[in-house]
MARBA-3410 file (N, C-alpha, C, O; in Angstrom, 1 decimal):
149
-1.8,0.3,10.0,-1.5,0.2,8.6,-2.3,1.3,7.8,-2.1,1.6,6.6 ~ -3.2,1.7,8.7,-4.1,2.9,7.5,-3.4,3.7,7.3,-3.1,4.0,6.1 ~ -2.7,4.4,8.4,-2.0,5.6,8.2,-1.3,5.4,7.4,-1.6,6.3,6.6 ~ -0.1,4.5,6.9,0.7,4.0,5.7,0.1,4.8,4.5,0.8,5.5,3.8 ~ -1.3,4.6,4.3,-2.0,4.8,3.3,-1.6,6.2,2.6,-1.1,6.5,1.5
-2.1,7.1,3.9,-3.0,8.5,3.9,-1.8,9.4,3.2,-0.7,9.1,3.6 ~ -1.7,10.3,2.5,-1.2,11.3,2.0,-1.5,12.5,3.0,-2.6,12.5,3.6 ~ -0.3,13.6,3.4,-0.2,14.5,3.8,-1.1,15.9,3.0,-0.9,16.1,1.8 ~ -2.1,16.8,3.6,-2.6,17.9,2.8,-2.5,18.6,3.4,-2.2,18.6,4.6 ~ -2.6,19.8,2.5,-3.2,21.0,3.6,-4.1,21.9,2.6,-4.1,21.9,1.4
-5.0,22.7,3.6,-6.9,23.0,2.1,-6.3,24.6,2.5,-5.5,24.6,3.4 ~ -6.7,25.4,2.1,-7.2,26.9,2.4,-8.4,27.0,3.5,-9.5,26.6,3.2 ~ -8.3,27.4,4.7,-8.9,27.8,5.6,-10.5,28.5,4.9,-10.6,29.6,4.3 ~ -11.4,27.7,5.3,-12.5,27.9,4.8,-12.9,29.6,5.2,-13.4,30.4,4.4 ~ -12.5,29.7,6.5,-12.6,31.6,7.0,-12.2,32.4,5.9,-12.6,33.3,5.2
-11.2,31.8,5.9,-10.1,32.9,5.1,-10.9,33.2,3.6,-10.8,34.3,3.0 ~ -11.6,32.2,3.2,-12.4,32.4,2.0,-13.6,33.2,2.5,-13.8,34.4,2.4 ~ -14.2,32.6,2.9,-15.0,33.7,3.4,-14.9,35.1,4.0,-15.8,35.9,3.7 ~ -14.0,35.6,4.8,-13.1,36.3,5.0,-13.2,37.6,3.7,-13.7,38.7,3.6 ~ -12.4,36.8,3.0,-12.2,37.8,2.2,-13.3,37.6,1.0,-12.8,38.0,-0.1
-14.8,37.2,0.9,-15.5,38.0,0.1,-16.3,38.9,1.0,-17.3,39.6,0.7 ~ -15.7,38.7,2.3,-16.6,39.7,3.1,-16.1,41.2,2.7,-16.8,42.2,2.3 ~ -14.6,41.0,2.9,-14.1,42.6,2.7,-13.9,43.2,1.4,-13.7,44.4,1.1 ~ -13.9,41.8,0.2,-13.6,42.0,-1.0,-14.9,41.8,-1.7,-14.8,41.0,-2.7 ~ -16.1,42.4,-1.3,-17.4,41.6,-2.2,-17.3,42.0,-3.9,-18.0,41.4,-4.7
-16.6,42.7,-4.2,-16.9,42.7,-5.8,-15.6,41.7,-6.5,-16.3,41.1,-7.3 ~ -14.9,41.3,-6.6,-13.9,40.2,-6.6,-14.8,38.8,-6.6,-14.7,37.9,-7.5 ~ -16.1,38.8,-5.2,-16.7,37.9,-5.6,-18.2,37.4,-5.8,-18.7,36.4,-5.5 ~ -18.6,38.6,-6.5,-19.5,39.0,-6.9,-20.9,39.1,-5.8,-22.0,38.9,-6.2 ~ -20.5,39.4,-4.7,-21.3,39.4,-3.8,-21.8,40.9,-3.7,-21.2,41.9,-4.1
-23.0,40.9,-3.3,-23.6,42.7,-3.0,-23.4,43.4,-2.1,-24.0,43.2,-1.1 ~ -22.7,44.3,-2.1,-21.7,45.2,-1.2,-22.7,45.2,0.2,-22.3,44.6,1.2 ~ -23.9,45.9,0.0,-24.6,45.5,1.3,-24.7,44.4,2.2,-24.7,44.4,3.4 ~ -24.8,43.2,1.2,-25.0,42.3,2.3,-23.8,41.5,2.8,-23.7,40.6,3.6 ~ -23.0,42.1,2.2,-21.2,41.6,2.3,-20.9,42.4,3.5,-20.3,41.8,4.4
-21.4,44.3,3.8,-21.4,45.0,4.8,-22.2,44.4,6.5,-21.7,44.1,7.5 ~ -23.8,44.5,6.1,-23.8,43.8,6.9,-23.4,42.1,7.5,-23.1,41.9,8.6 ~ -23.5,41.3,6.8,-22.7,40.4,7.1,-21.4,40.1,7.8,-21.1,39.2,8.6 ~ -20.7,41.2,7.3,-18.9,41.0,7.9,-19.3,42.3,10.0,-18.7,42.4,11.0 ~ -20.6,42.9,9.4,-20.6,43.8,11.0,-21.1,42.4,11.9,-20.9,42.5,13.1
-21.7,41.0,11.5,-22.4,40.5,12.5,-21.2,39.4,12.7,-21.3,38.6,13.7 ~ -20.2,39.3,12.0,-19.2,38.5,12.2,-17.7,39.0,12.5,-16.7,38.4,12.6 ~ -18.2,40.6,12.6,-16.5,41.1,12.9,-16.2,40.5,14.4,-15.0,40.0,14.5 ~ -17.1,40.4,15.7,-16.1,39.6,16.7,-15.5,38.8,16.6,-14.3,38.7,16.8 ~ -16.8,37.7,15.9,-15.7,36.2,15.6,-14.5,36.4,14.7,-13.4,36.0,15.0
-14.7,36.9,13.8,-13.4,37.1,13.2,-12.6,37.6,14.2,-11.9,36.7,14.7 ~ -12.4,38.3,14.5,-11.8,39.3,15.7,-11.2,38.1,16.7,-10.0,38.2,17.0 ~ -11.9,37.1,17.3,-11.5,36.2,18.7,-10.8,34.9,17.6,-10.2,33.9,18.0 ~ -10.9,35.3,16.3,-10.2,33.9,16.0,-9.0,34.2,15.6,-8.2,33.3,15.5 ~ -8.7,35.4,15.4,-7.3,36.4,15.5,-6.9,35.7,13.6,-7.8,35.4,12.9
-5.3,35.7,13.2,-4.7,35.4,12.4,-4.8,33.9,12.1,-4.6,33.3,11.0 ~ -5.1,33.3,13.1,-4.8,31.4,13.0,-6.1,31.2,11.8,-6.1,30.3,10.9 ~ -7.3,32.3,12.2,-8.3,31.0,10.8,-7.8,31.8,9.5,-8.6,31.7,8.6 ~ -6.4,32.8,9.0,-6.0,32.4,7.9,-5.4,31.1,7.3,-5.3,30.8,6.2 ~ -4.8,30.5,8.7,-3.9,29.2,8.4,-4.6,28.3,7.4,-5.7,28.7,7.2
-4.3,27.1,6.6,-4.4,26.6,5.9,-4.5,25.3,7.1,-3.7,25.1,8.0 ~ -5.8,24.5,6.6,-5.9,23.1,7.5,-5.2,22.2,7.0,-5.5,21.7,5.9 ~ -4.4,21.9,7.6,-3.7,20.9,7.8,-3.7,19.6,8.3,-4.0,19.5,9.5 ~ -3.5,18.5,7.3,-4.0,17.0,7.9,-3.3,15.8,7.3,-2.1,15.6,7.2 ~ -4.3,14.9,7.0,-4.0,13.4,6.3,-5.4,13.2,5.6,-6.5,13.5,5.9
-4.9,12.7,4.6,-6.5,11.8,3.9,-6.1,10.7,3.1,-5.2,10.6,2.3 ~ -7.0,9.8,3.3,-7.2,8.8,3.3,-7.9,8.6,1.6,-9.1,8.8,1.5 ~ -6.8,8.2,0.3,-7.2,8.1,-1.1,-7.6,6.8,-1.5,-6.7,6.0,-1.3 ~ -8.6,6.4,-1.8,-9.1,4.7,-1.9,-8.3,4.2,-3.1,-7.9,3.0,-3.1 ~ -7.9,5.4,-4.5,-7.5,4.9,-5.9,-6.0,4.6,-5.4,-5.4,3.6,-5.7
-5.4,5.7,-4.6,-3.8,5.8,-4.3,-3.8,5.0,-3.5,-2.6,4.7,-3.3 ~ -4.6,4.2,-2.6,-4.1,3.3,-1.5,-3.7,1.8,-2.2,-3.0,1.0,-1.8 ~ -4.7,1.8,-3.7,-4.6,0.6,-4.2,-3.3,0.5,-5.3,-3.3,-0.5,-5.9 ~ -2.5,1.4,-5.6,-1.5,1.1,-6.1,0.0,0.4,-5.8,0.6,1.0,-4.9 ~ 0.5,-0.5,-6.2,1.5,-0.9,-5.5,2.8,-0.1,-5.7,3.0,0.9,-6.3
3.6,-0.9,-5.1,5.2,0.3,-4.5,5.8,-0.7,-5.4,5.7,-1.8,-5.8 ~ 7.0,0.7,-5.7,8.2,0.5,-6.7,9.3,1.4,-5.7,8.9,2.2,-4.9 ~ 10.6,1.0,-6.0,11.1,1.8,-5.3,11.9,2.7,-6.5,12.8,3.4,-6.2 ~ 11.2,2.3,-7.9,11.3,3.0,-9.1,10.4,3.3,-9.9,10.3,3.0,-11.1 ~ 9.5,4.1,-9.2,8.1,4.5,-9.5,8.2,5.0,-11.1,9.1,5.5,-11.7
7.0,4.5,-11.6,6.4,5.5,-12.7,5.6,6.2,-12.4,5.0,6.5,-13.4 ~ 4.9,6.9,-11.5,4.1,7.8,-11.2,4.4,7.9,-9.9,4.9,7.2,-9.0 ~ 3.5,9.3,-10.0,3.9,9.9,-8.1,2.6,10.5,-7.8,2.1,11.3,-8.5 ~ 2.2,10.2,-6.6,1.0,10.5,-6.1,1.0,12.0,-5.2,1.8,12.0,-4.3 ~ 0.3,13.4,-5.4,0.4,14.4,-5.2,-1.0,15.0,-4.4,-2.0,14.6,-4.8
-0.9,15.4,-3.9,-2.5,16.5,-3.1,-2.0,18.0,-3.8,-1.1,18.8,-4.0 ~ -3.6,17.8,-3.9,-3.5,19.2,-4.9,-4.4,20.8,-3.7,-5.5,20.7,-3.1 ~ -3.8,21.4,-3.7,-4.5,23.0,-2.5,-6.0,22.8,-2.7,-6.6,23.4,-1.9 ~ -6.7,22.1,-3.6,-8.4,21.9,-3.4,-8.8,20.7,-2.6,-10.0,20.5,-2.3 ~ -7.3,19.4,-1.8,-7.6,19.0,-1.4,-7.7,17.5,-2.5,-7.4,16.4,-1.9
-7.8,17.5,-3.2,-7.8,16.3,-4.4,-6.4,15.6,-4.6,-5.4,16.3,-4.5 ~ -6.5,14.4,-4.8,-5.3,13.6,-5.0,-4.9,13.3,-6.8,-5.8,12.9,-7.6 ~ -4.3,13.4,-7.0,-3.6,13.1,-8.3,-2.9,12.0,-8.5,-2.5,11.5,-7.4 ~ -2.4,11.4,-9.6,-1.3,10.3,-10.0,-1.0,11.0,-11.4,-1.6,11.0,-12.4 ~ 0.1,11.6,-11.1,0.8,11.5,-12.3,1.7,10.7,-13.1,2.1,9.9,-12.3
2.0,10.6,-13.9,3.0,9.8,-14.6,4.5,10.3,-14.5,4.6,11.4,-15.0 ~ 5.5,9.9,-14.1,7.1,10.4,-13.9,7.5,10.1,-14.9,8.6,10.6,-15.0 ~ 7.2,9.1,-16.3,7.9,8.9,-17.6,6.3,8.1,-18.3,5.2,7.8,-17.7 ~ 6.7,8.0,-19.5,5.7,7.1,-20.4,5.5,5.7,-19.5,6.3,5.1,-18.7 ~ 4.2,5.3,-19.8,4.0,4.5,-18.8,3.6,3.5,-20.2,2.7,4.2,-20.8
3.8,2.2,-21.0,3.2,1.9,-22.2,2.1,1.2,-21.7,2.1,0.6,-20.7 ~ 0.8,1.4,-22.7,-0.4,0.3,-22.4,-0.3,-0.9,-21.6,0.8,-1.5,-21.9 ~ -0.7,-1.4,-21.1,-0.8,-2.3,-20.4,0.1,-2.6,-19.7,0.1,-3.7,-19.2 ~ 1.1,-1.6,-19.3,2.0,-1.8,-17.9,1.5,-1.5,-16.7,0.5,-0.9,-17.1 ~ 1.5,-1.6,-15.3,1.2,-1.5,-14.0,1.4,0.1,-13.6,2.3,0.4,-14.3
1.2,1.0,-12.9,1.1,2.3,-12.2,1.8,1.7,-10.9,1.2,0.8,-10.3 ~ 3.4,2.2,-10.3,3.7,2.0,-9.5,4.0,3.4,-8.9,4.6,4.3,-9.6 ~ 3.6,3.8,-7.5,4.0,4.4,-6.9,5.2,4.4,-5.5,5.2,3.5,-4.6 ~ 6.1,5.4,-5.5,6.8,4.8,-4.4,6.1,5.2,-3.2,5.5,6.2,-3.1 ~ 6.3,4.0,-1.9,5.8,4.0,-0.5,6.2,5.3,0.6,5.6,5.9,1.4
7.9,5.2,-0.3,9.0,5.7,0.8,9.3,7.3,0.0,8.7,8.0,-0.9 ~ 10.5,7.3,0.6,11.2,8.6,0.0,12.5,7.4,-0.4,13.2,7.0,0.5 ~ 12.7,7.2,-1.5,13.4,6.5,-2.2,14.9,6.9,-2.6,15.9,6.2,-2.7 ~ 14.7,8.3,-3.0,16.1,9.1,-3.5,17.3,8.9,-2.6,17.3,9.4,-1.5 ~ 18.3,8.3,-3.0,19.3,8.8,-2.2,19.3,7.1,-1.4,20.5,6.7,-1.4
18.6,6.4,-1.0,18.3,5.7,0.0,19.1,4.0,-0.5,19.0,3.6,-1.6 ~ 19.7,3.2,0.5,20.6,2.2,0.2,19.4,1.3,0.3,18.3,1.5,0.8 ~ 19.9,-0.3,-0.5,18.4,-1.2,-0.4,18.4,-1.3,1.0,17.3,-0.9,1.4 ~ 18.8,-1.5,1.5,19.0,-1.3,3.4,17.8,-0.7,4.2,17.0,-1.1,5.0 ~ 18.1,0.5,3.7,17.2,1.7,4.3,16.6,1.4,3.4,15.5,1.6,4.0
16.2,1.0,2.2,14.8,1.2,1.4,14.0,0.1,2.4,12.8,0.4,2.7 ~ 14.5,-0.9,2.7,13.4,-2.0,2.6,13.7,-1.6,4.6,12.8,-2.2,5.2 ~ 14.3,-1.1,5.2,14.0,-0.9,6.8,12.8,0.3,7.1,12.4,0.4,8.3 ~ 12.2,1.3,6.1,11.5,1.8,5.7,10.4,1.4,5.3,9.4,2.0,5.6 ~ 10.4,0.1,4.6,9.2,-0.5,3.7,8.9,-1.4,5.0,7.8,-1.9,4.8
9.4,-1.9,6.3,9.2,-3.1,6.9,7.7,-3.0,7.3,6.9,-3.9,7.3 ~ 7.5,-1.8,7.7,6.0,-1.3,8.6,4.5,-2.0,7.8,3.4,-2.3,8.2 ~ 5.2,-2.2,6.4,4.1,-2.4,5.1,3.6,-3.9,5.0,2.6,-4.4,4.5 ~ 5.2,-4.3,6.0,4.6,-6.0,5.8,4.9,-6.8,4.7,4.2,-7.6,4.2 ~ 6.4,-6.3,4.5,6.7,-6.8,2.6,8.0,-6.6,2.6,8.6,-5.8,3.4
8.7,-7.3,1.8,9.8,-6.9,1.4,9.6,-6.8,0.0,8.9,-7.6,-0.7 ~ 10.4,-5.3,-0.7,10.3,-4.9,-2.0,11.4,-6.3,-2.9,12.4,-6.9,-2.7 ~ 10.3,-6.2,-3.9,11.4,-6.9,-5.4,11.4,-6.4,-6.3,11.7,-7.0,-7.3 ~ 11.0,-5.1,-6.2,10.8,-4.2,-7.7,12.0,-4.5,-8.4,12.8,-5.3,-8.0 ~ 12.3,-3.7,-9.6,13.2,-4.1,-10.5,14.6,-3.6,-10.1,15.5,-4.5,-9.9
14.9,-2.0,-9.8,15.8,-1.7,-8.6,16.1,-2.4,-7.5,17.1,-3.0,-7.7 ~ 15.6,-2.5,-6.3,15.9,-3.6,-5.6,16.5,-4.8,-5.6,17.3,-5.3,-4.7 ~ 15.8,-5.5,-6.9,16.4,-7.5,-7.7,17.7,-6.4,-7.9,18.8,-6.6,-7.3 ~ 17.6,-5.5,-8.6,19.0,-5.5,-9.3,20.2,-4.9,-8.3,21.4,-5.3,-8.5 ~ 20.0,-4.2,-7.6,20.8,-4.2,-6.1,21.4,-5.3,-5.2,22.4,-5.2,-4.6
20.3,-6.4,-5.3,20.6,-7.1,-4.2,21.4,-7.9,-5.1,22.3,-8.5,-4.6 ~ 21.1,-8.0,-6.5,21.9,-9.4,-7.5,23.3,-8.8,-7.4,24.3,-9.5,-7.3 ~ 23.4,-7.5,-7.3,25.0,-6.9,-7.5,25.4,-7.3,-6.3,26.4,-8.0,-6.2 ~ 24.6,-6.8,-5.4,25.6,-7.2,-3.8,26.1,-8.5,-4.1,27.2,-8.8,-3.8 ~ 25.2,-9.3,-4.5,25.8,-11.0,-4.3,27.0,-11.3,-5.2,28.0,-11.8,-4.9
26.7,-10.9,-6.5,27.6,-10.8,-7.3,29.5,-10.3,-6.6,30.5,-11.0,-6.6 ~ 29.5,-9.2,-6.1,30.3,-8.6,-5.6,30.8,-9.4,-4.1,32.0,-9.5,-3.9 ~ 30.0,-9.8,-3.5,30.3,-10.6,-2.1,31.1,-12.6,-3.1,32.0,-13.2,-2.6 ~ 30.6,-12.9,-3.9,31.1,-14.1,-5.0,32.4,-13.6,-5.4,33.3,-14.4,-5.5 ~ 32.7,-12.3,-5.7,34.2,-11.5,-6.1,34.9,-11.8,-4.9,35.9,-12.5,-4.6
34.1,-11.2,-4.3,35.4,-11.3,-2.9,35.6,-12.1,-2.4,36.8,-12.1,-2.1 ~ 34.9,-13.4,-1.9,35.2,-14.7,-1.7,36.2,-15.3,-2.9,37.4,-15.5,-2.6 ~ 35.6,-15.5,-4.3,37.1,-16.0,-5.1,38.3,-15.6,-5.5,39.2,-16.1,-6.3 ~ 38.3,-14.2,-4.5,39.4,-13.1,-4.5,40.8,-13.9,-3.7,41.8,-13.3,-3.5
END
């Protein structure tokens, strides 16, 4: 169930910052000398670690505030990782005082209550957000048509 949790990231390759105040020392206010010697006692390693330590690390993390929000499958806010690594909750419309912060679990768009809630099963729940009640009331509604049909 943790993993459920965790948000997808990816940070800027800590080399690659380093990296480049080595070759770029006035950009980061470093002193050209010791930016020179520095990058001569590190050009192998740079060198054996080829192009991959520009990659950006890539992972999961684990948000204590985003883990405690509950699921809508008509969210008012959406939970984001920002390139420093930091989690956000934004708001997707006016949220008024004293209403609840729902974020969605799933990828919701597009998705039938079917697939929403065969999606949501892993969570241990069946959704009743307000979309959902109002899905499943229509289905019944519509299955009462066709029976008095």
């Amino acid at each position: 169930m943790f993993e459920l949790n965790n948000l997808a990231l990816a940070v800027p390759a800590p080399v690659a910052r380093y990296k480049h105040m080595l070759l770029h020392p006035a950009d980061s206010g470093v002193d050209v000398d010791d930016a020179a010697a520095a990058l001569q006692e590190v050009q192998p390693l740079l060198e054996a670690l080829g192009d991959d330590a520009d990659a950006p690390a890539e992972g999961t993390g684990f948000y204590a505030l985003q883990s405690c929000v509950n699921h809508s499958c008509a969210p008012n806010a959406a939970a984001t990782c920002l390139p420093s690594g930091r989690m956000v909750v934004r708001a997707l419309r006016h949220i008024p005082a004293g209403c609840e912060v729902l974020l969605s679990y799933i990828e919701e768009e597009g998705a039938s209550l079917q697939e929403r809630r065969a999606l949501l099963r892993d969570y241990g729940f069946v959704c009743d957000c307000e979309r959902c009640s109002a899905e499943e009331l229509a289905g019944l509604l519509q299955q009462q048509q066709q029976l008095a049909a």
